[in-house]
DOROGU-677013 format. One record per residue (C-alpha): residue number from 0; residue in three letters; chain; x, y, z. Coordinates in Angstrom, 3 decimals, always signed. Layout:
BEGIN
  nr rest kette       px       py       pz
 NUM  ALA     A        X        Y        Z
...
***
This chain:
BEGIN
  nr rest kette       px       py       pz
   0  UNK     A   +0.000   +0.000   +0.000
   1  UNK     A   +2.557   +2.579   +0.746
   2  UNK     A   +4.667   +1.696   -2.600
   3  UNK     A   +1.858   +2.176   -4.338
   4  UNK     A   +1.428   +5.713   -2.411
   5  UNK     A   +4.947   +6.872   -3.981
   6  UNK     A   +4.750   +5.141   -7.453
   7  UNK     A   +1.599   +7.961   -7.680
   8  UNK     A   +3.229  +10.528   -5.565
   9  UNK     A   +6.084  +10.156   -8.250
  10  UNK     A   +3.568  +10.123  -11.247
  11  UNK     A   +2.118  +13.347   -9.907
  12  UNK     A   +5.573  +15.455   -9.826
  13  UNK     A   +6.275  +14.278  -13.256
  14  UNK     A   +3.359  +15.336  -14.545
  15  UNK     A   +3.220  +19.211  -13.019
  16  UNK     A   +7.047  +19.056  -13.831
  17  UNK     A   +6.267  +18.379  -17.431
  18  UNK     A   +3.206  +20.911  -17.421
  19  UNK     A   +5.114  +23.536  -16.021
  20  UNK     A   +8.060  +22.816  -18.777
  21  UNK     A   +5.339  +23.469  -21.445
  22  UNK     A   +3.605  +26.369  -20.205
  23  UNK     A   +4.804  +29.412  -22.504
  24  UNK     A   +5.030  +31.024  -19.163
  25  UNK     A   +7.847  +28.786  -18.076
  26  UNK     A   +9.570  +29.089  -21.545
  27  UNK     A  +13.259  +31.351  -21.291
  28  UNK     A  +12.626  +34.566  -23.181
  29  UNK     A  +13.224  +34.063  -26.578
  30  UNK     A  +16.050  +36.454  -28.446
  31  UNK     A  +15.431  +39.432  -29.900
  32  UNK     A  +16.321  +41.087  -33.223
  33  UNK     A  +15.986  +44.370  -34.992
  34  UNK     A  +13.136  +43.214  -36.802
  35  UNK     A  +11.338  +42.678  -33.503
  36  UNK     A  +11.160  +46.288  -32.861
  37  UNK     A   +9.646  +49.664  -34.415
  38  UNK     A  +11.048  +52.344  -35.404
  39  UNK     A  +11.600  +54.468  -32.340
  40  UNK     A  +10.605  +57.777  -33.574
  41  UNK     A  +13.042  +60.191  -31.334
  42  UNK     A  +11.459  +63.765  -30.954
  43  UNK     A  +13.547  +66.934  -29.571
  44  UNK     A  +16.971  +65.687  -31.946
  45  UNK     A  +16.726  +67.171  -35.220
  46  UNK     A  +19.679  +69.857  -35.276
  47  UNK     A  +23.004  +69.127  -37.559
  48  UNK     A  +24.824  +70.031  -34.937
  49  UNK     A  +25.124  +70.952  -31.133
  50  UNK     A  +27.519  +73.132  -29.219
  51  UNK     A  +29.158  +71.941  -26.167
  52  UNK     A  +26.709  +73.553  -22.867
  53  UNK     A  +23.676  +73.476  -25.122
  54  UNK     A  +20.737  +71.729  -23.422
  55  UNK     A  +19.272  +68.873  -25.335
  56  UNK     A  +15.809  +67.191  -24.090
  57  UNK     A  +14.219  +64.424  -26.227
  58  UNK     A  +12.199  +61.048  -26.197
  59  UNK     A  +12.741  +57.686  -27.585
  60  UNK     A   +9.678  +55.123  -27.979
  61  UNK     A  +10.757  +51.102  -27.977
  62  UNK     A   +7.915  +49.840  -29.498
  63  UNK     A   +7.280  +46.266  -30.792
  64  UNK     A   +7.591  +46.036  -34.670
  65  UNK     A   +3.509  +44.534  -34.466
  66  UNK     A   +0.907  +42.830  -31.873
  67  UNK     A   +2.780  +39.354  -31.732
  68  UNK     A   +5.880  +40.990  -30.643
  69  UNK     A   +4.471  +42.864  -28.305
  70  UNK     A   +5.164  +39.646  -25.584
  71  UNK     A   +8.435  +38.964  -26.854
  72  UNK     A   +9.678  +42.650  -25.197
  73  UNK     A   +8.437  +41.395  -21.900
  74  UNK     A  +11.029  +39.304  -18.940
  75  UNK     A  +14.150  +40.699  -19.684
  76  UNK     A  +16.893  +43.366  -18.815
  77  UNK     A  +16.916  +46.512  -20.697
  78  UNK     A  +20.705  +48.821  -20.320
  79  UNK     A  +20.015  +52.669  -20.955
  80  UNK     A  +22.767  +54.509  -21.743
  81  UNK     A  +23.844  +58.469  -22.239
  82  UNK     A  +27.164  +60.528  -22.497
  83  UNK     A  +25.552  +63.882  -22.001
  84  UNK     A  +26.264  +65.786  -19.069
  85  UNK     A  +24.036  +66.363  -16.134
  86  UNK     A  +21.728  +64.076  -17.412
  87  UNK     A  +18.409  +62.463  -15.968
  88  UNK     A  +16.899  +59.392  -17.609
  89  UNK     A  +13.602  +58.453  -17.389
  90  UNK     A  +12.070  +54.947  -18.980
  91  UNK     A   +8.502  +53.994  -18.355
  92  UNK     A   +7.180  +51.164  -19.403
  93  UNK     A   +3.922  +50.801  -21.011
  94  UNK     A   +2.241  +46.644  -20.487
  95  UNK     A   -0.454  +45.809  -22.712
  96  UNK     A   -2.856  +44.944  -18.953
  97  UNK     A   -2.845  +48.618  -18.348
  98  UNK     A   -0.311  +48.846  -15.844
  99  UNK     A   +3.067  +51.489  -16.244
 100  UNK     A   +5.945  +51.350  -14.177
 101  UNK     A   +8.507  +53.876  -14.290
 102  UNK     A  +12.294  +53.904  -14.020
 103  UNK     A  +14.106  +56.793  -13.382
 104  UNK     A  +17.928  +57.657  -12.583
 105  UNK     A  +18.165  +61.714  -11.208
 106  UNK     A  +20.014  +63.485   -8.824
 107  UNK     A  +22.889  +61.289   -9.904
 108  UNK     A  +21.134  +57.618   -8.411
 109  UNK     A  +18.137  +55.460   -9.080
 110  UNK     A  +15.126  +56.725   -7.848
 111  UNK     A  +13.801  +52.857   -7.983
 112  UNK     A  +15.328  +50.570   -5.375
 113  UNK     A  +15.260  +47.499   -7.608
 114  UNK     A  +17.068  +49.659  -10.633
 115  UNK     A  +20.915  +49.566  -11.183
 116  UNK     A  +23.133  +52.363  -11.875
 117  UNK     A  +26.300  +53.566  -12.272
 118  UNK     A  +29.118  +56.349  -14.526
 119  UNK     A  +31.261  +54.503  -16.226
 120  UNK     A  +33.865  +57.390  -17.713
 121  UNK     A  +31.263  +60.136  -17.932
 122  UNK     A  +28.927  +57.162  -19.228
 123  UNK     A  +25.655  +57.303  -17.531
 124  UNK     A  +23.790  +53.253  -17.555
 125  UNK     A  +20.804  +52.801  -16.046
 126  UNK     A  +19.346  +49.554  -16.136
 127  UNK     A  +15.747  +47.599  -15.051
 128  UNK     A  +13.901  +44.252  -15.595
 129  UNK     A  +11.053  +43.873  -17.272
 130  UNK     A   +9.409  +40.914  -15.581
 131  UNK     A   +7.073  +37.982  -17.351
 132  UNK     A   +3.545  +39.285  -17.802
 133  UNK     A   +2.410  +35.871  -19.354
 134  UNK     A   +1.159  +34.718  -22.770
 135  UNK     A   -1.724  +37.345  -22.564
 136  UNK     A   +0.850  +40.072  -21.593
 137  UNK     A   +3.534  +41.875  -23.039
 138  UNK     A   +4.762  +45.355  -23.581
 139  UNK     A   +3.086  +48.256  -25.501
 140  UNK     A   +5.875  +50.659  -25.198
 141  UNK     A   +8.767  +52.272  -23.419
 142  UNK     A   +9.244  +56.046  -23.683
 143  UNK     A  +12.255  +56.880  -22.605
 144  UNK     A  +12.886  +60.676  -21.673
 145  UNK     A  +16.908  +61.941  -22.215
 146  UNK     A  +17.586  +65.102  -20.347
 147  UNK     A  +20.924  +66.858  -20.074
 148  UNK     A  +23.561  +68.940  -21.023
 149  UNK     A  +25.890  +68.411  -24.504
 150  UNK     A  +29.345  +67.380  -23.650
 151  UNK     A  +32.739  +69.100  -24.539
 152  UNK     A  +34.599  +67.299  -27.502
 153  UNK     A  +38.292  +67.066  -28.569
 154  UNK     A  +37.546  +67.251  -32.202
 155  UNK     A  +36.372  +69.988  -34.493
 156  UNK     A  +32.900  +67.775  -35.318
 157  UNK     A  +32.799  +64.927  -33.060
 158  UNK     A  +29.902  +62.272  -33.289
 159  UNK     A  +28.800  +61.510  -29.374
 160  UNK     A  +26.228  +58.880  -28.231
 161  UNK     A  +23.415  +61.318  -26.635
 162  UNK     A  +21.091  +57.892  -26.000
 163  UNK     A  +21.906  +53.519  -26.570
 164  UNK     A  +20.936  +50.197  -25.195
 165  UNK     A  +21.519  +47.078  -24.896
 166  UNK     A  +19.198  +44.373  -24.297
 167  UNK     A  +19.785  +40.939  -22.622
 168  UNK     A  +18.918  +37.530  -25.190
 169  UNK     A  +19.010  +40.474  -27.597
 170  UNK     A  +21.140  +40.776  -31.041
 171  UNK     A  +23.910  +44.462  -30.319
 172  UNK     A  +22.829  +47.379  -31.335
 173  UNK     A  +19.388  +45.590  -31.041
 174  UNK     A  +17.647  +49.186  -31.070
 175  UNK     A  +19.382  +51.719  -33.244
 176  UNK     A  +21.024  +55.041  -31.067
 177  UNK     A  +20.655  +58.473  -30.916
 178  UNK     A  +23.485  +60.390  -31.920
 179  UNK     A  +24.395  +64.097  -32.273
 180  UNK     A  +27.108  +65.937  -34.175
 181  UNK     A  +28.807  +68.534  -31.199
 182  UNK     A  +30.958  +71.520  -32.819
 183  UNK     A  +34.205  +72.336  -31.215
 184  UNK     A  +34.797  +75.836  -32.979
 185  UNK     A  +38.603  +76.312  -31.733
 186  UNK     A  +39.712  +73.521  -32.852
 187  UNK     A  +37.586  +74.132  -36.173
 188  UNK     A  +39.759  +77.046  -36.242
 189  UNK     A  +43.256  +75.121  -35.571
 190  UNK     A  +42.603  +72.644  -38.338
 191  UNK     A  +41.968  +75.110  -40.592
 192  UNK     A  +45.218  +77.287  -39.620
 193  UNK     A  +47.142  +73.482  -39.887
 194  UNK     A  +45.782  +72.392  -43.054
 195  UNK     A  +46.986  +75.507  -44.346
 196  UNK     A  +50.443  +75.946  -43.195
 197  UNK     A  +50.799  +72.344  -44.135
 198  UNK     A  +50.386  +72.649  -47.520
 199  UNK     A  +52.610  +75.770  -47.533
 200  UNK     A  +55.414  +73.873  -46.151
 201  UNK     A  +54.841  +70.647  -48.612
 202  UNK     A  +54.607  +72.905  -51.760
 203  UNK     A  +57.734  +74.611  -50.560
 204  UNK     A  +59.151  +71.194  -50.234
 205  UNK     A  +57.933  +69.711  -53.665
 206  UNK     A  +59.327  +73.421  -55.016
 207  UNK     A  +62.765  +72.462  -53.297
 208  UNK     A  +63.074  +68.612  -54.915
 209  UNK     A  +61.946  +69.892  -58.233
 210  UNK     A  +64.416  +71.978  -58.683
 211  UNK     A  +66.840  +69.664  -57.222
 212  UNK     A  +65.583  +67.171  -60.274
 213  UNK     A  +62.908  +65.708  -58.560
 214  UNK     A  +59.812  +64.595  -59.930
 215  UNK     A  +57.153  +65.556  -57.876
 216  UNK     A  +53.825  +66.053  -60.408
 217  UNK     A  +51.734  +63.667  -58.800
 218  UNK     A  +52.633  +65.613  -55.548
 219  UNK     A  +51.827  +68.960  -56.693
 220  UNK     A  +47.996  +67.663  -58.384
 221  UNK     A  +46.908  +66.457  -54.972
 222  UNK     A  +48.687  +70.324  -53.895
 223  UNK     A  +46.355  +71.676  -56.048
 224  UNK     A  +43.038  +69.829  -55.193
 225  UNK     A  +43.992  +70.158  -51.373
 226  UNK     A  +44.598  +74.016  -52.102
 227  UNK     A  +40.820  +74.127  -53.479
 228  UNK     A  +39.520  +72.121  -51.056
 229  UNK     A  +40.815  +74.445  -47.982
 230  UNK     A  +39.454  +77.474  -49.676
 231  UNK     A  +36.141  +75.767  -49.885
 232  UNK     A  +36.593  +74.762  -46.371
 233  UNK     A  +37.225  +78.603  -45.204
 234  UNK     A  +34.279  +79.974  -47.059
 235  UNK     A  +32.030  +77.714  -45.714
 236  UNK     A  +33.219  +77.865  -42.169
 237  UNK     A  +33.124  +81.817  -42.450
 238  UNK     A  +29.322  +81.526  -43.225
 239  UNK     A  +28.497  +79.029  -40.548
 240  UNK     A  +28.360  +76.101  -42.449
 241  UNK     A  +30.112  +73.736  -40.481
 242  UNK     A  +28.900  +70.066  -41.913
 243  UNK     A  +30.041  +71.396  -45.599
 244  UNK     A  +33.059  +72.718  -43.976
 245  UNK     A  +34.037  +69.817  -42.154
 246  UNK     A  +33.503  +67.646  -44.957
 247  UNK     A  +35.924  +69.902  -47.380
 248  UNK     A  +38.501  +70.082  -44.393
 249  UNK     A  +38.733  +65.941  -44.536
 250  UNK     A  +38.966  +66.333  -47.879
 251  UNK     A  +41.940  +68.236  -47.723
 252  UNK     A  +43.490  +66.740  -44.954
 253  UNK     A  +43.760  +63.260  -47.321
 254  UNK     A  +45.001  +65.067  -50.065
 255  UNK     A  +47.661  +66.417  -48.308
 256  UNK     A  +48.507  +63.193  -46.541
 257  UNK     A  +48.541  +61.975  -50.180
 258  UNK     A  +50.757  +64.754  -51.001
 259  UNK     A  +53.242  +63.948  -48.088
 260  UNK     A  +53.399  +60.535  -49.802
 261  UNK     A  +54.155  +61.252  -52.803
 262  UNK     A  +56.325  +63.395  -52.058
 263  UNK     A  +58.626  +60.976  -50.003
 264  UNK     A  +58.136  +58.623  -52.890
 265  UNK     A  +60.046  +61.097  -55.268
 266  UNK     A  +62.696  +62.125  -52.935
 267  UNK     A  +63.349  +58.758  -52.475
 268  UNK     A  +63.492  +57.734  -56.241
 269  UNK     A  +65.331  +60.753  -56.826
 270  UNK     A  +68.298  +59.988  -53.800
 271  UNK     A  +67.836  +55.981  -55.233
 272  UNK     A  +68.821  +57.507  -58.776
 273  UNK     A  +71.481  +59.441  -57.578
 274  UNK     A  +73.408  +56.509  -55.520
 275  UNK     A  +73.181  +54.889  -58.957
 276  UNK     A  +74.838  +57.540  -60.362
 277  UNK     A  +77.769  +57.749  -58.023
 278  UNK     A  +78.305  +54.153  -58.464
 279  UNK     A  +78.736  +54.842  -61.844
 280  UNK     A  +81.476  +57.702  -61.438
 281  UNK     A  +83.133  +55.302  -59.341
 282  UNK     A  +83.349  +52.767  -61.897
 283  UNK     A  +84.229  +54.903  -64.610
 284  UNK     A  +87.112  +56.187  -61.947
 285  UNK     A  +88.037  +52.353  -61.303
 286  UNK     A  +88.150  +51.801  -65.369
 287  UNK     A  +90.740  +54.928  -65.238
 288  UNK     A  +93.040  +53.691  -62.626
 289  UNK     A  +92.819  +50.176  -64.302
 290  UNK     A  +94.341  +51.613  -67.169
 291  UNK     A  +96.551  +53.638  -65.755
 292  UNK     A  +98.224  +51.043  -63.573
 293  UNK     A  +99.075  +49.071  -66.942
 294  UNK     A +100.546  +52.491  -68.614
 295  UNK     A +102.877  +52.674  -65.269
 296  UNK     A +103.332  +49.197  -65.620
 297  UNK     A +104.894  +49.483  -69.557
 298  UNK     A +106.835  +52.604  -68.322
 299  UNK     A +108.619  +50.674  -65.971
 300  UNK     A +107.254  +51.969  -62.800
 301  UNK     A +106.352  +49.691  -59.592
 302  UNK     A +103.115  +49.339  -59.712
 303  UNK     A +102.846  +46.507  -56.699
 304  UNK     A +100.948  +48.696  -53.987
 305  UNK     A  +98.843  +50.586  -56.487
 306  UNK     A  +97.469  +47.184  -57.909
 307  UNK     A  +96.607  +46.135  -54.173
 308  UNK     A  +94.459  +49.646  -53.950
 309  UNK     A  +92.750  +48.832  -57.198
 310  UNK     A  +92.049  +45.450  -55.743
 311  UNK     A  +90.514  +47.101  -52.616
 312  UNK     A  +88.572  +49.821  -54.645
 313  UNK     A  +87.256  +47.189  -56.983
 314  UNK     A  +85.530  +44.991  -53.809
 315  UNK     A  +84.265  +47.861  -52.267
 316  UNK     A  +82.784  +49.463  -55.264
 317  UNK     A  +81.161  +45.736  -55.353
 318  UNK     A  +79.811  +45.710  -51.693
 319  UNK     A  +78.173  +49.213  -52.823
 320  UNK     A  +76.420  +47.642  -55.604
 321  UNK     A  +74.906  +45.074  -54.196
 322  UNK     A  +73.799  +47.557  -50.935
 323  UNK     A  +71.948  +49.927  -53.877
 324  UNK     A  +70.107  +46.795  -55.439
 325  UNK     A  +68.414  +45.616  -52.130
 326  UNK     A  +67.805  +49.135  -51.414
 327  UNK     A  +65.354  +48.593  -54.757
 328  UNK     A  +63.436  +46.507  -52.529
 329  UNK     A  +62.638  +48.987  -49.771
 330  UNK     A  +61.561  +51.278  -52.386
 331  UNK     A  +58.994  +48.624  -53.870
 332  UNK     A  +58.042  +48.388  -50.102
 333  UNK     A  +57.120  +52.225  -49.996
 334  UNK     A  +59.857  +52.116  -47.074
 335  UNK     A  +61.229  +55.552  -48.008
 336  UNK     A  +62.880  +56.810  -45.050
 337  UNK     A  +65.042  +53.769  -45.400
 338  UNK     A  +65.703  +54.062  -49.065
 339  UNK     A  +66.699  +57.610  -48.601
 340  UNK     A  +68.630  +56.903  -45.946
 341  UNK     A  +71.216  +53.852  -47.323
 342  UNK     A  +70.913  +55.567  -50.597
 343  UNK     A  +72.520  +58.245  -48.910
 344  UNK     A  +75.178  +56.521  -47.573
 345  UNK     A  +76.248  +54.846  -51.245
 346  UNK     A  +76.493  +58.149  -52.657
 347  UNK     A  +78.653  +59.794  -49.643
 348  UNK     A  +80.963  +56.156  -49.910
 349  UNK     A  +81.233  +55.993  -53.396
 350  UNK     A  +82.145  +60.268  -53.826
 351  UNK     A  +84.682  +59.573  -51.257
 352  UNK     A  +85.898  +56.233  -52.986
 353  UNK     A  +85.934  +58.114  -56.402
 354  UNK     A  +87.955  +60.975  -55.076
 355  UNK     A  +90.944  +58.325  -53.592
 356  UNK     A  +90.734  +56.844  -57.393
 357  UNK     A  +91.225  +60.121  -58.857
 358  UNK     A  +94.065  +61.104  -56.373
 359  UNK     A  +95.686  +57.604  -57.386
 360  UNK     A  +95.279  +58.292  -60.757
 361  UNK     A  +97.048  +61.683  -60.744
 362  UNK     A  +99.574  +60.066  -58.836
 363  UNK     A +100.494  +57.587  -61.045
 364  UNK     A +100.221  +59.949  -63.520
 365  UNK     A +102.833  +62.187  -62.241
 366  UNK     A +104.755  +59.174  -62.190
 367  UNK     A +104.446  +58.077  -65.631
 368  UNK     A +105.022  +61.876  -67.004
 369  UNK     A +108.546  +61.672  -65.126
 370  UNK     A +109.670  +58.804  -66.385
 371  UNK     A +108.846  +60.267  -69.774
 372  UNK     A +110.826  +63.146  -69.726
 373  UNK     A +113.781  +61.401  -67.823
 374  UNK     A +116.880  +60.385  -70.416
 375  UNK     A +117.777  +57.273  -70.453
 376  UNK     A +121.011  +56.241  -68.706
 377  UNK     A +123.863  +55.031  -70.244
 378  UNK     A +124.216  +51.132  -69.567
 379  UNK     A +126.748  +50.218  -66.907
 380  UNK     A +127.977  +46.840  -65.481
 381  UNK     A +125.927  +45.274  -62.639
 382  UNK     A +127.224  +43.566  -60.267
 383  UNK     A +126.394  +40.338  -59.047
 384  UNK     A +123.528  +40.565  -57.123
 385  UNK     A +123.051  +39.146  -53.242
 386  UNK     A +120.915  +36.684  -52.976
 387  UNK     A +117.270  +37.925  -51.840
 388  UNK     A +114.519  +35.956  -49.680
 389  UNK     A +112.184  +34.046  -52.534
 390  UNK     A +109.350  +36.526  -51.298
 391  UNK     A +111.076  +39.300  -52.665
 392  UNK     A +112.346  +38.015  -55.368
 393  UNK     A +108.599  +36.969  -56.455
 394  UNK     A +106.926  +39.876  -54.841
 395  UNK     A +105.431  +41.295  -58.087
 396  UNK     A +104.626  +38.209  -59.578
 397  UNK     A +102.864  +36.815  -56.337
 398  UNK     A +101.083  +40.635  -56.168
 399  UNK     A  +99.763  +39.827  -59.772
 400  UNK     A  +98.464  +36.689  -59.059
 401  UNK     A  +96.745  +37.757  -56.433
 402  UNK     A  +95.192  +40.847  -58.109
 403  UNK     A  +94.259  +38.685  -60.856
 404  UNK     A  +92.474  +36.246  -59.000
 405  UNK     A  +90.736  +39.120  -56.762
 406  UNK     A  +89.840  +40.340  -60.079
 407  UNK     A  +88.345  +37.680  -61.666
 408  UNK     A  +86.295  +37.009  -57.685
 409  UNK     A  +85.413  +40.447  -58.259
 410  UNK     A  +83.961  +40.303  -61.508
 411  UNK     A  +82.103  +37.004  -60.667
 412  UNK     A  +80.302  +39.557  -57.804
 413  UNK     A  +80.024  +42.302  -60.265
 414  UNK     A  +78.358  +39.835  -62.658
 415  UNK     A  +75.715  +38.735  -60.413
 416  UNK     A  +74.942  +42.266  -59.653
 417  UNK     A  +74.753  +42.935  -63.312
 418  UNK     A  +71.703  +41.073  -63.381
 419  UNK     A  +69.512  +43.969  -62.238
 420  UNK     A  +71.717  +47.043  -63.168
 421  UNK     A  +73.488  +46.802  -66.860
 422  UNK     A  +75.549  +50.027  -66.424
 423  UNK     A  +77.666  +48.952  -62.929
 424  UNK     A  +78.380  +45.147  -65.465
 425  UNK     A  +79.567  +47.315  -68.536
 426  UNK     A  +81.644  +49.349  -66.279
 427  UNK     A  +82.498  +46.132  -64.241
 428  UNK     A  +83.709  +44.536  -67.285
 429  UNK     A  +85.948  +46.823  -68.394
 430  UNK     A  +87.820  +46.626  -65.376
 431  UNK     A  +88.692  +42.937  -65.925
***
């Protein structure tokens, strides 16, 4: 008797258990969309723009998007926020029985006990639960009611949040914000006063590189349109048209960021060019000495130490080389600081390079024009030599040999090099 008590005290909890599962009352509120909700209609927001200490009042209406959604609005948390100034917030909500309750944060604190709020970096959230009102019930509408003060911004025309939510089992930006455009007129007046001394200072510079040999016509078009652009800018800010004027002033500022670009781009091919260039007064200075060593060389002049400096001039004017054709790739990188930079140093190594050929070359010179105008001696008996170390002996042979060789390692780096830039290989090759 009593086990058959339990077996049907059993059979009764599964049964409410299951009836309770199924009642739409029971159910976990089901997740909201966009589509879910109305539009919300704002009233009291319908300036282009607000200065900072102007008071703003207006209301917001979250309203179900039709009757069936009307109980989807219903047992969940709704998050009001604002970033206006001295603010109160006020949210009532409307239920389809009749009944309003109201939520309200003033005085800087929740005026309902059961509410939560807090600032969050000048952030004002106010938040409140919207309890189950059944599958009858539901929600006709909230009105919320932003009052307050417009905020101080950094920038000339900055976008700030006067009003957003959030909504819990609900998609972000569920409901769509409120936002206002706040003018900050002295910095209005700063950008304007930069935008123009910028572009002063970059057509000075694009004056300074072309004359230098520079091509800079892509720099000076987007000079030109950003030059336009500010005046527009100017005329429209003198007659209170900030929104146009703001919009010409952004325009301007890209075009002279543009500008700024291109303008490093051509200083950079123009310095790249230029490295190129010195390499190829070097070689043509290494090609001179080449042949000038072999002239000494007929006239009978030692020409040991001079070959080992043409040796040394030859794999330095190959380490330069190779530095100025990976310095292609930082240009292809738009890395023009560094191009500028290492093409810099080529040129300054290879002038100074070239200037220690041409000072060996009118040494040698010298040299050679001496022995030219010296008579030659009448042959005399030579006595036996002494006996010299083989080293000596052998010196200029060994010297040769060894230039020879560096030569022909050299050439096999100058060759490689060649690849990419013909002129340094013909001028390579005539050194062998």
């Amino acid at each position: 008797m009593r086990g058959r008590r339990t077996i049907l005290l059993l059979a009764i909890l599964i049964t409410l258990f299951c009836s309770l599962c199924g009642s739409p009352s029971a159910l976990a509120a089901e997740h909201l969309n966009a589509s879910d909700f109305g539009p919300p209609n704002p009233q009291g927001v319908g300036k282009e723009y607000y200065k900072p200490g102007e008071r703003l009042e207006f209301l917001y209406y979250v309203v179900p998007s039709d009757e069936d959604k009307k109980v989807k609005l219903d047992d969940r948390y709704y998050y009001v926020y604002t970033s206006l100034d001295g603010v109160t917030i006020r949210a009532t909500v409307f239920l389809t029985t009749g009944a309003s309750i109201q939520h309200q944060y003033l005085n800087g604190r929740c005026q309902n006990p059961e509410d939560s709020c807090e600032i969050l970096d000048g952030t004002v959230k106010m938040s409140f639960h919207i309890g189950d009102t059944g599958s009858q019930g539901g929600v006709d509408e909230i009105e919320v009611e932003i009052k307050g003060t417009v905020p101080s911004v950094e920038k000339r025309l900055e976008i700030v949040k006067a009003l957003w939510f959030e909504v819990s089992d609900a998609e972000d930006n569920v409901l769509p914000p409120v936002e206002i455009r706040v003018l900050n007129l002295n910095q209005f007046t700063q950008d304007l006063d930069n935008a123009k001394k910028d572009y002063q200072s970059l057509s000075d510079n694009a004056t300074i590189l072309e004359e230098e040999g520079a091509v800079t016509v892509d720099a000076k078009d987007c000079l030109e349109k950003a030059r336009d652009n500010i005046t527009l800018a100017e005329n429209y800010y003198k007659d209170g048209n900030y929104i146009q004027a703001d919009e010409k002033l952004k325009n301007a500022e890209e075009l002279l960021d543009k500008a700024t670009f291109e303008l490093s781009k051509a200083e950079a091919n123009f310095v790249y060019e230029n490295a190129g260039d010195e390499l190829e007064k070097l070689s043509v200075a290494i090609v001179q000495f080449d042949y000038t060593i072999r002239e000494a060389k007929d006239a009978g002049i030692p020409v040991s130490s001079y070959e080992f400096q043409l040796i040394t001039l030859k794999s330095k004017y190959t380490n330069l080389a190779e530095k100025n054709d990976k310095t292609a790739d930082y240009l292809e990188k738009s890395k023009f600081d560094d191009v500028i930079k290492r093409s810099n140093s080529v040129i300054n190594e290879s002038a100074t390079l070239t200037m220690q050929a041409n000072s060996l070359i009118a040494e040698l010179r010298k040299k050679i024009d001496e022995a030219k105008e010296t008579p030659t001696p009448t042959p005399t008996p030579t006595p036996t030599p002494t006996p010299q170390p083989f080293f000596f002996e052998q010196r200029d042979r060994l010297v040769l040999i060894g230039a020879v060789v560096a030569i022909i390692i050299g050439g096999g780096g100058a060759a490689a090099i060649a690849i990419s830039r013909y002129r340094h290989k013909r001028a390579f090759d005539e050194l062998k």
